[in-house]
C-alpha positions in Angstrom: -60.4 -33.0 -60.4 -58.7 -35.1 -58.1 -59.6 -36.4 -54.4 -56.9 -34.8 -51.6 -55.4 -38.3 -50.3 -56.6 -38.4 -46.1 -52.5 -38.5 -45.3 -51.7 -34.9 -47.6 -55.0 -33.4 -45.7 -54.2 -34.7 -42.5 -50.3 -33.3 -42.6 -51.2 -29.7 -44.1 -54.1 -29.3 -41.0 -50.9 -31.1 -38.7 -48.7 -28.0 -40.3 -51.1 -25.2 -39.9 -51.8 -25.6 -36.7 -47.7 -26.2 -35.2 -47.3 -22.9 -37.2 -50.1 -20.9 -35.2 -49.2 -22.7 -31.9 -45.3 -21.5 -32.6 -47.0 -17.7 -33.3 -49.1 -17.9 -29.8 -45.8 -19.0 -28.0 -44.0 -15.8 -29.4 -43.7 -13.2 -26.6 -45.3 -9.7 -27.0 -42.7 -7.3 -28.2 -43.4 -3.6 -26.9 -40.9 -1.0 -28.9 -40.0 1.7 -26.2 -38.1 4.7 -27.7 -36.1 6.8 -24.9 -35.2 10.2 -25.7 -34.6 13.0 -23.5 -36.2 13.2 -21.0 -39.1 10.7 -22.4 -39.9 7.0 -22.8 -42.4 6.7 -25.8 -44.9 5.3 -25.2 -44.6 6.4 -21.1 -47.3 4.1 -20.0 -47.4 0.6 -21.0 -50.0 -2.4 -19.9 -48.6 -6.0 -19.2 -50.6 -9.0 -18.4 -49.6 -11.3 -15.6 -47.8 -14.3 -16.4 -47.1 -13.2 -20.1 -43.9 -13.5 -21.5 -43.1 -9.8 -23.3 -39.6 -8.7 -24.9 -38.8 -4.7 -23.9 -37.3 -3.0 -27.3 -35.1 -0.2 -25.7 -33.5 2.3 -28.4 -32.4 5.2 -27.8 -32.9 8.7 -30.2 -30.6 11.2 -29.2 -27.7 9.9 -25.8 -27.3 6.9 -23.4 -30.2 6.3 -21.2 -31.2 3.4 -18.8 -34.7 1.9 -17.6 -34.6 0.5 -13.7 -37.7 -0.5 -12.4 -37.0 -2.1 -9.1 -40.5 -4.0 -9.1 -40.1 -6.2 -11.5 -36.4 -6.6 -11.5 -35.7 -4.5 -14.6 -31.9 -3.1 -15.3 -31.3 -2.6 -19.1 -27.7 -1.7 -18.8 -27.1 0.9 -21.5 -29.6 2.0 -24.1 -27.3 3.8 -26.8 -28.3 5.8 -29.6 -29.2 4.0 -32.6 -28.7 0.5 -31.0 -31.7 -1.7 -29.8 -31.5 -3.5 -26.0 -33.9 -6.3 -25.3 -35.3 -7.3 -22.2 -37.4 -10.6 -21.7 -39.9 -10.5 -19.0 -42.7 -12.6 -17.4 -44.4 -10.3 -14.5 -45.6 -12.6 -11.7 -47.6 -9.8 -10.0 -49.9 -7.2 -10.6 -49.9 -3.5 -9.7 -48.6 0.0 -10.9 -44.5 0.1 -11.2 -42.5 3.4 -11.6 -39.1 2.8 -14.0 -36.8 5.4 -14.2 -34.2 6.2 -16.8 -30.5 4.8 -15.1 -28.0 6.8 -17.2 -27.4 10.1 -16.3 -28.7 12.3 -19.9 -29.2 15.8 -18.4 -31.0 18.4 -16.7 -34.4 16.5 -16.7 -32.5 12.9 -15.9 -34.9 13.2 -12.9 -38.4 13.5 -14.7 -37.4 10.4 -17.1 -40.5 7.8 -16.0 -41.5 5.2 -17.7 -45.3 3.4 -15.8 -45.8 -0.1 -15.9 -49.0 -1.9 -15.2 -49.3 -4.9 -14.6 -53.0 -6.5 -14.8 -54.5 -10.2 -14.0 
């Protein structure tokens, strides 16, 4: 068997550990389905400070997500098509989002809760 040279051990520890800092750098991505007249999941928990990508698709028509709070406006969530939104909350507390695209009757009862902790 042969010794690991110090330089070959030195550059695979140097390589593990600029992968795992890469991975901790990644923002949180939080898949949000919209359908009517529902986010899924309804309630979701951010930290403070941490980055986090929004996946918005859409099951069935167009919907929206506004949440006035935290300076959310998706634009269009269309069926079948996924919108991201990149956030970093800067405060805490409890924000309402509601859907922004008219989708029917219950266009009204389409919430989406944000909490935002330290």
């Amino acid at each position: 068997m042969t010794a690991v040279k110090p330089a070959v051990f030195l550059a695979t520890i140097f390589l593990v550990a600029s992968l795992t800092a890469s991975r901790a750098e990644s923002p949180r991505r939080i898949e949000i389905i919209a359908k009517r007249f529902t986010y899924d999941p309804d309630v979701i928990t951010l930290k403070k400070g941490e980055p986090v990508v929004l996946l918005l698709r859409s099951t069935d028509v167009t919907h929206g997500l506004k949440v006035d709070g935290l300076n959310i406006k998706s634009g269009d969530i269309k069926k079948d098509q996924e919108t991201e939104i990149q956030l970093t909350p800067q405060q805490t507390g409890q924000f309402i989002g509601q859907c922004a695209h008219f989708c029917g009757k219950g266009h009204g009862e389409m919430k989406l809760q944000i909490d935002v902790v330290p």
